[in-house]
matplotlib code that plots the C-alpha trace (Angstrom):
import matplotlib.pyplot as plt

x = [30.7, 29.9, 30.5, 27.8, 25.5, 25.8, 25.5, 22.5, 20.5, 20.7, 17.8, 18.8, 18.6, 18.2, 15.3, 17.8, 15.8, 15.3, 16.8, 19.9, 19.8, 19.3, 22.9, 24.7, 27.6, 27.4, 30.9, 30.5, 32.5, 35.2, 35.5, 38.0, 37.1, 39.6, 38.5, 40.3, 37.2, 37.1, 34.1, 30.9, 27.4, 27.8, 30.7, 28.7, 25.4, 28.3, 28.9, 25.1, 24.6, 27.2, 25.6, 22.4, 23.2, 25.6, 22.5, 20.5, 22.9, 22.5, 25.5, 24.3, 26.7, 26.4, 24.9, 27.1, 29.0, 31.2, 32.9, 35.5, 36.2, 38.5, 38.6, 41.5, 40.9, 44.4, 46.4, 48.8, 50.5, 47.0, 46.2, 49.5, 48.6, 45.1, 46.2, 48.4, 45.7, 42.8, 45.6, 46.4, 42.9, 42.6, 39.7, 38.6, 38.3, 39.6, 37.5, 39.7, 38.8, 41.0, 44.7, 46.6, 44.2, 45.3, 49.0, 48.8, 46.8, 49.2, 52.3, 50.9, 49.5, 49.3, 46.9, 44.1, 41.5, 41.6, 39.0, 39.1, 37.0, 37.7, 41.7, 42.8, 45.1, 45.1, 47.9, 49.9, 49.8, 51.2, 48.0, 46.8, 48.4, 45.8, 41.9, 40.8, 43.0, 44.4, 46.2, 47.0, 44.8, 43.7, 40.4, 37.8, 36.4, 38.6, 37.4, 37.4, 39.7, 42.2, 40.5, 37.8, 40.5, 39.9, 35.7, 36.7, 38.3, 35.3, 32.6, 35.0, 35.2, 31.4, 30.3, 33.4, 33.9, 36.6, 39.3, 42.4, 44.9, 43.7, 45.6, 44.9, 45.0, 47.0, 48.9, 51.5, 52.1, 48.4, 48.4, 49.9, 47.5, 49.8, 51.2, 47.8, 45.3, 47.8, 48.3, 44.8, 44.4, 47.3, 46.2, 42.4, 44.0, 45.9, 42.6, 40.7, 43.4, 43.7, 47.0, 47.3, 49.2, 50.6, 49.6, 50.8, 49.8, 50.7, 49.2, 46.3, 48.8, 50.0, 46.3, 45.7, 48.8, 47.4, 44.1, 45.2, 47.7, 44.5, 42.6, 45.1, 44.5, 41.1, 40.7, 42.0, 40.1, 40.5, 40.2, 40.6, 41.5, 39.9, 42.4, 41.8, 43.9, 41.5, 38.6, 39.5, 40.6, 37.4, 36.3, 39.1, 39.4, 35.7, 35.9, 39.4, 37.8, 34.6, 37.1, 39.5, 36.3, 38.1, 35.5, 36.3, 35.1, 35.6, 35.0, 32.6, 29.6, 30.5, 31.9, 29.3, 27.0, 29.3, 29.7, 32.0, 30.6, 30.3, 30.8, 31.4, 32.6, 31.2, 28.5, 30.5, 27.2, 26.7, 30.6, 29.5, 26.5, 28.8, 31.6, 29.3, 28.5, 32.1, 32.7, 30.0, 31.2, 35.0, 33.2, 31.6, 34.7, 35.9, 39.0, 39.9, 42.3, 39.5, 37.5, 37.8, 38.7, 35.0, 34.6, 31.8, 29.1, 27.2, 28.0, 27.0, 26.5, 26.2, 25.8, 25.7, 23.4, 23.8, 27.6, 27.6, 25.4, 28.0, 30.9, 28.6, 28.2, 25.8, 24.9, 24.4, 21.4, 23.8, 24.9, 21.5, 19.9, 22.9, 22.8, 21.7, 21.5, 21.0, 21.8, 19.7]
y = [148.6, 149.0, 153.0, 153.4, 150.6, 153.2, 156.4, 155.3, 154.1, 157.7, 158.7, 159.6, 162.5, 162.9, 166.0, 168.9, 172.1, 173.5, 176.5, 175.6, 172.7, 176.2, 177.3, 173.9, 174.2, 171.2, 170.2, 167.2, 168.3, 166.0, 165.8, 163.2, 162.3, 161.1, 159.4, 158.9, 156.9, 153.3, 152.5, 151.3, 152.2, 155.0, 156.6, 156.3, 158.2, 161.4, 160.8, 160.5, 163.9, 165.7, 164.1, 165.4, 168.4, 168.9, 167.7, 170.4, 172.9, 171.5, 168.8, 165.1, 161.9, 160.7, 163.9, 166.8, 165.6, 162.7, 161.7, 159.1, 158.5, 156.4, 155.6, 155.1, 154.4, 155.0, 153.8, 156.0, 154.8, 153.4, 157.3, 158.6, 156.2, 157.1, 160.7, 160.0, 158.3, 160.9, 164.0, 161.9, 161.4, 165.8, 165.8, 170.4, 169.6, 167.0, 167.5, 165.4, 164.4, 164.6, 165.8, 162.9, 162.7, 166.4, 166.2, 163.1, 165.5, 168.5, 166.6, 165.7, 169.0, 172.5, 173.6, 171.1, 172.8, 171.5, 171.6, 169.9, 168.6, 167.8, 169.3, 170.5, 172.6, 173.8, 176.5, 174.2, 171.6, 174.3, 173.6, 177.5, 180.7, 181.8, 181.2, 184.2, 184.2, 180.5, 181.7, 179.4, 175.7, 175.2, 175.9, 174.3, 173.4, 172.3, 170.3, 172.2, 174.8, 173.2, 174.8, 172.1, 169.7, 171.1, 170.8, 167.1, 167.2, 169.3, 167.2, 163.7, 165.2, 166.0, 162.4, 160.8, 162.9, 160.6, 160.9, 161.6, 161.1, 161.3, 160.3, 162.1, 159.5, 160.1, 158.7, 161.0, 159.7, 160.6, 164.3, 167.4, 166.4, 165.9, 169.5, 170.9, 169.9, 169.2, 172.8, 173.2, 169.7, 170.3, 173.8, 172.2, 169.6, 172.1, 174.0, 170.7, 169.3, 166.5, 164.7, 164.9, 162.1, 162.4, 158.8, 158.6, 155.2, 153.6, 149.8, 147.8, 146.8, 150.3, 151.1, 148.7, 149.1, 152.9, 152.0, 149.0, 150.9, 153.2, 151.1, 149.5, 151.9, 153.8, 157.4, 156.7, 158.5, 158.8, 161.2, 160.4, 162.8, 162.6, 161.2, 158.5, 156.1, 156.3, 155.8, 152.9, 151.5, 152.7, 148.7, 147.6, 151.5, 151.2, 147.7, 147.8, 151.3, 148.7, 146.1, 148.2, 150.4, 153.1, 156.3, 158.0, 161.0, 161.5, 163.8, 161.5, 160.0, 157.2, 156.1, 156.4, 154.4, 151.4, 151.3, 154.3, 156.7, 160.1, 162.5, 166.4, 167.7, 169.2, 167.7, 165.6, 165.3, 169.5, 169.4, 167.3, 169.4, 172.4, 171.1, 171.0, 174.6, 174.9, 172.8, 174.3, 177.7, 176.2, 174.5, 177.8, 179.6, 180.8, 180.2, 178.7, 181.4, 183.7, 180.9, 181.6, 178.6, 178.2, 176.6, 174.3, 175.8, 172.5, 170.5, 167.7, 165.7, 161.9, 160.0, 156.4, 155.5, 151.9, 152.6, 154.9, 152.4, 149.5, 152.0, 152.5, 156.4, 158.5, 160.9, 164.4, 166.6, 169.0, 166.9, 164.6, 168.3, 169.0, 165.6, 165.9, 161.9, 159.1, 155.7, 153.4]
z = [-12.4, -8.4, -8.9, -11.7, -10.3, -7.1, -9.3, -11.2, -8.5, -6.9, -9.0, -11.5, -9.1, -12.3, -12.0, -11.9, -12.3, -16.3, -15.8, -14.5, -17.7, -19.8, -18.3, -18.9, -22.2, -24.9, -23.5, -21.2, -18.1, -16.4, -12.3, -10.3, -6.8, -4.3, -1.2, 1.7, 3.2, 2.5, 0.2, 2.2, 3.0, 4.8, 3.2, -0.1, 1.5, 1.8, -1.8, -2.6, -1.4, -3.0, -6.3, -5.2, -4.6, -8.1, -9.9, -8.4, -9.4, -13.2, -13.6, -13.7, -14.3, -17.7, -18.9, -18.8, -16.8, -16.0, -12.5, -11.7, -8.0, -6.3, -2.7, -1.3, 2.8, 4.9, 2.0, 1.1, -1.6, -2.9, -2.6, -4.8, -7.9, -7.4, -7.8, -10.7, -12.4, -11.5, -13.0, -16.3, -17.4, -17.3, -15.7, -15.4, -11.6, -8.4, -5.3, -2.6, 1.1, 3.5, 4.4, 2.7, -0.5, -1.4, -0.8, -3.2, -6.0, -5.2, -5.7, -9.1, -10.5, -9.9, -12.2, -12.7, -10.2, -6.9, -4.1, -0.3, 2.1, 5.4, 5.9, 9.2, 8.3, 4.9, 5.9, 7.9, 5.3, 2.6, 0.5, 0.4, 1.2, 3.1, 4.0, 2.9, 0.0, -1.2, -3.9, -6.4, -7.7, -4.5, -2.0, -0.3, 3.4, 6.4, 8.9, 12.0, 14.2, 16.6, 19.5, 18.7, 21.0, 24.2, 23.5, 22.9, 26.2, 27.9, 26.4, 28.4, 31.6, 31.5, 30.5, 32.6, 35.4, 37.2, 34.2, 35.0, 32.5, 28.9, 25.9, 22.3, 19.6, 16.1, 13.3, 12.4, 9.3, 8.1, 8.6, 11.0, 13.5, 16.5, 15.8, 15.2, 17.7, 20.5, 21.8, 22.3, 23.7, 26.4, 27.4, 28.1, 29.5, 32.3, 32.6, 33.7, 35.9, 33.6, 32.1, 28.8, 27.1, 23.4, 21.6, 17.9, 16.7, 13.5, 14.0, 15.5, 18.0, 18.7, 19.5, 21.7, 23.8, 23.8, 24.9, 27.2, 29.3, 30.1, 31.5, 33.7, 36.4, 36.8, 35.6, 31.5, 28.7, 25.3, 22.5, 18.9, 16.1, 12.8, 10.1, 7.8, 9.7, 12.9, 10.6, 8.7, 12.3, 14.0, 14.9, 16.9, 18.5, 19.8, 20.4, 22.8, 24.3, 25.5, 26.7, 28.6, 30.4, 28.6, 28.1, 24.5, 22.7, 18.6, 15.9, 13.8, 14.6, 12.6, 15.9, 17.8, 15.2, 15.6, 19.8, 20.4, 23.4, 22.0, 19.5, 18.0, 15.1, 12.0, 9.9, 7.1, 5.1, 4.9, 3.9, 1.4, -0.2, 0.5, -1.8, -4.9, -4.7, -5.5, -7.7, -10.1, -9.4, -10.7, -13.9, -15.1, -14.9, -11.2, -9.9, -7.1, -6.0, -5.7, -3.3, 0.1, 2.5, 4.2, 7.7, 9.1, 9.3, 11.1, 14.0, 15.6, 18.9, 18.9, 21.8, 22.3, 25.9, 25.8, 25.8, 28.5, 30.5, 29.9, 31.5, 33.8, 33.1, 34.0, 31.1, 32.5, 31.2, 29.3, 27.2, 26.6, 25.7, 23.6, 21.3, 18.1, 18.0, 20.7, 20.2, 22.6]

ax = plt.figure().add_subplot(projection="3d")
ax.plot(x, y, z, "-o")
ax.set_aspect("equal")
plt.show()
């Protein structure tokens, strides 16, 4: 009931132009939607827009078309019966976000139509042959390049000029983060004369002995990768970051809303209204072999003052001119 009270106060975005209603078949379409994001208010603004945005493009919820999502958090065996549920209704199309969200579709089908938001590594993860070319039931957006490490690292030694030893924080069981942004993380890290320090985490407690050994001595900084784990854990990451005096960069501003310092990555909400484009090109009849794997296009600088005031930072112009967001 929460999912349709959600759906149908979106307004009835209901005003979807005529002539994309002329285009629409008699055949009510089916969709699945896999989350890796817990459910919440934020989270469900994404969603909003990627509802918006289908029902410019002529496909409406309980019109032509009808969409079951699922939100799954960092759970990953909440995610595989998710899957298994989402592939044995049939639906003509499941749009997934996140790494562990499509492994747990793609172990269950490959042939229902299958499009991605927010994977690092589509190649890596054996999800697509190729960006150009993905080949088989599978396409959609990554996240970001792995190159985007060493800006985290960049954008840390500008706000916190006295780090020395920075750790980059994973959990390896999520996704092939460690293996992807690590290379670029530990040549940046050379670069800026900077230890880098490997921190796959798995529990609250193994964040906080992460985040508590930095700030033992002065000089620790953190960088946290974007996987579903980090997110659903985001509260006791920023809050142990503010209690250690531990300066830490991420990908999502969703930090930065709730206390983290600052943050770059890709603008989940244009992934989002980017998805939908897809996923009407998929109804009418493409396939996703013949969709390339598309980039972000958007990116986005949060930063949070009154954090950097209570770890007694000074922010420096660059990256006050840069910030597409401040949180006083």
């Amino acid at each position: 009931m929460r999912r349709r009270e959600f759906i149908a106060r979106l307004g009835t975005v209901a005003a979807w132009p005529v002539a994309a209603r002329g285009q629409q078949t008699d055949r009510v379409r089916r969709i699945g939607v896999l989350m890796s994001f817990a459910e919440d208010p934020q989270t469900e603004a994404f969603l909003s827009l990627f509802i918006q945005e289908l029902a410019g493009l002529g496909w409406t919820d309980g019109h032509n078309l009808r969409m079951d999502v699922r939100w799954a958090g960092a759970d990953i065996d909440r995610a595989h019966m998710y899957a298994k549920e989402l592939v044995d209704l049939q639906p003509d199309l499941i749009l997934t976000q996140g790494t562990p969200m499509t492994a747990a579709v793609r172990r269950e089908t490959r042939t229902i139509p299958l499009i991605f938001m927010n994977v690092s590594d589509p190649v890596g993860e054996g999800f697509v042959a190729g960006l150009p070319r993905p080949g088989g039931n599978i396409t959609g957006f990554i996240s970001t390049e792995a190159e985007i490490a060493g800006k985290w690292l960049e954008l840390l030694t500008n706000i916190a000029p006295g780090v020395k030893q920075v750790a980059m924080m994973f959990n390896p069981d999520i996704a092939s983060v460690g293996t992807y942004y690590l290379p670029a993380f530990e040549a940046a890290a050379r670069s800026l004369k900077v230890k880098p320090i490997a921190a796959p985490v798995h529990s609250d407690a193994e964040i906080e002995a992460v985040i508590t050994s930095l700030g033992r001595e002065p000089g620790g900084g953190l960088v946290v990768t974007p996987d579903s784990f980090t997110l659903v854990h985001r509260v006791p990451i920023i809050l142990l970051a503010a209690k250690n005096n531990v300066p830490a960069v991420y990908q999502n501003s969703f930090f930065v809303r709730a206390g983290g310092l600052l943050s770059y990555g890709p603008d989940f909400g244009d992934v989002f209204r980017r998805s939908a484009s897809y996923v009407d090109r998929v109804l009418r009849g493409a396939k996703p072999s013949e969709l390339p794997v598309q980039q972000p296009t958007k990116f986005e600088m949060t930063l949070n003052a009154k954090t950097a005031k209570a770890l007694g930072l000074i922010v420096p112009p660059s990256i006050l001119l840069r910030a597409d967001e401040v949180i006083e």
